[in-house]
C-alpha positions as CSV (number, residue, x, y, z in Angstrom):
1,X,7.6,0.7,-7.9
2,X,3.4,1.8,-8.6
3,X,3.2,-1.4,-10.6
4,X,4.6,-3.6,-8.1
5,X,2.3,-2.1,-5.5
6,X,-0.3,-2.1,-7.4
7,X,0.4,-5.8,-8.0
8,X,0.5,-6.9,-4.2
9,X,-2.6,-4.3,-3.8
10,X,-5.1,-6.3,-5.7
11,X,-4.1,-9.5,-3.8
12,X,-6.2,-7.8,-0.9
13,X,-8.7,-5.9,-3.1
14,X,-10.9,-7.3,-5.7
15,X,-10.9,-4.4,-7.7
16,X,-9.8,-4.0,-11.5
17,X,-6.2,-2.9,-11.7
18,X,-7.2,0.4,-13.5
19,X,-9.4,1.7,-10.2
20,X,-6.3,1.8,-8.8
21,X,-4.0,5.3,-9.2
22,X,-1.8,7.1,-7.1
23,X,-4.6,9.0,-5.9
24,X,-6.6,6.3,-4.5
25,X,-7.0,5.8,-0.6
26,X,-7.0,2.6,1.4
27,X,-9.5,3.6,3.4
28,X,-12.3,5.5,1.6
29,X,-11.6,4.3,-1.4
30,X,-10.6,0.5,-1.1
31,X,-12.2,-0.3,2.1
32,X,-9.5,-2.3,3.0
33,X,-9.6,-2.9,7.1
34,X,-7.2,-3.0,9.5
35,X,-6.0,-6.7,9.1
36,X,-5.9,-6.3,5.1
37,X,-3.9,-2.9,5.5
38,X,-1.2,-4.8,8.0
39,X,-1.3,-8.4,5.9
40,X,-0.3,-6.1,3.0
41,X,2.1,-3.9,4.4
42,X,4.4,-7.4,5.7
43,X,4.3,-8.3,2.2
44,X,5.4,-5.0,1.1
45,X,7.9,-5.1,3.8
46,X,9.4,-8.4,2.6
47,X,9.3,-7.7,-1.1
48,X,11.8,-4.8,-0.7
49,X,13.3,-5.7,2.3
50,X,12.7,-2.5,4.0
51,X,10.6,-2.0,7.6
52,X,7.7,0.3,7.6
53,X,6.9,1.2,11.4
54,X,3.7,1.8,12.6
55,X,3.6,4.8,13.9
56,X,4.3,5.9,10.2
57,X,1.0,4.7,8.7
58,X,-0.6,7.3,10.2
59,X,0.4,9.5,7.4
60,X,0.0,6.9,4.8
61,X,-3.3,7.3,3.4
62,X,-2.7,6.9,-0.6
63,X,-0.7,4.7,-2.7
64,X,0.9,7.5,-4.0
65,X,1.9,8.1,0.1
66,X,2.8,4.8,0.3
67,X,5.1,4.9,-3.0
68,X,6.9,8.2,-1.6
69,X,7.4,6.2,1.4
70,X,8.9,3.4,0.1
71,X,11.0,5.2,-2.4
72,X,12.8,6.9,1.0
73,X,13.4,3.9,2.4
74,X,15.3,2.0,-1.0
């Protein structure tokens, strides 16, 4: 699941694919804004058919967060 993240992550982020970890944040780390975060989580929604609500973001600061997350929801 990291690598398919990781994939749809650097469609919003030019960064090299290694700069990405589980450890690395959106926000501090990626500078991704609002728009990119929501743009990107649609797409993650879609590509394993899951819903990720809002309110839930909130806690959602890594992609090691956002892998956790997901893997609840499959």
């Amino acid at each position: 699941m990291f690598d398919k993240i990781v994939d749809i992550m650097l469609e919003y982020n030019n960064v090299p694919r290694e700069a990405i970890t589980p450890e690395t944040r959106f926000l501090a780390d990626l500078h991704m804004n609002s728009l990119d975060i929501m743009d990107m989580v649609g797409q993650m929604e879609e590509e394993f058919d899951v819903v990720i609500a809002t309110e839930d973001l909130n806690d959602i600061f890594t992609v090691q967060d956002l892998v956790n997350y997901l893997n609840d929801l499959v």
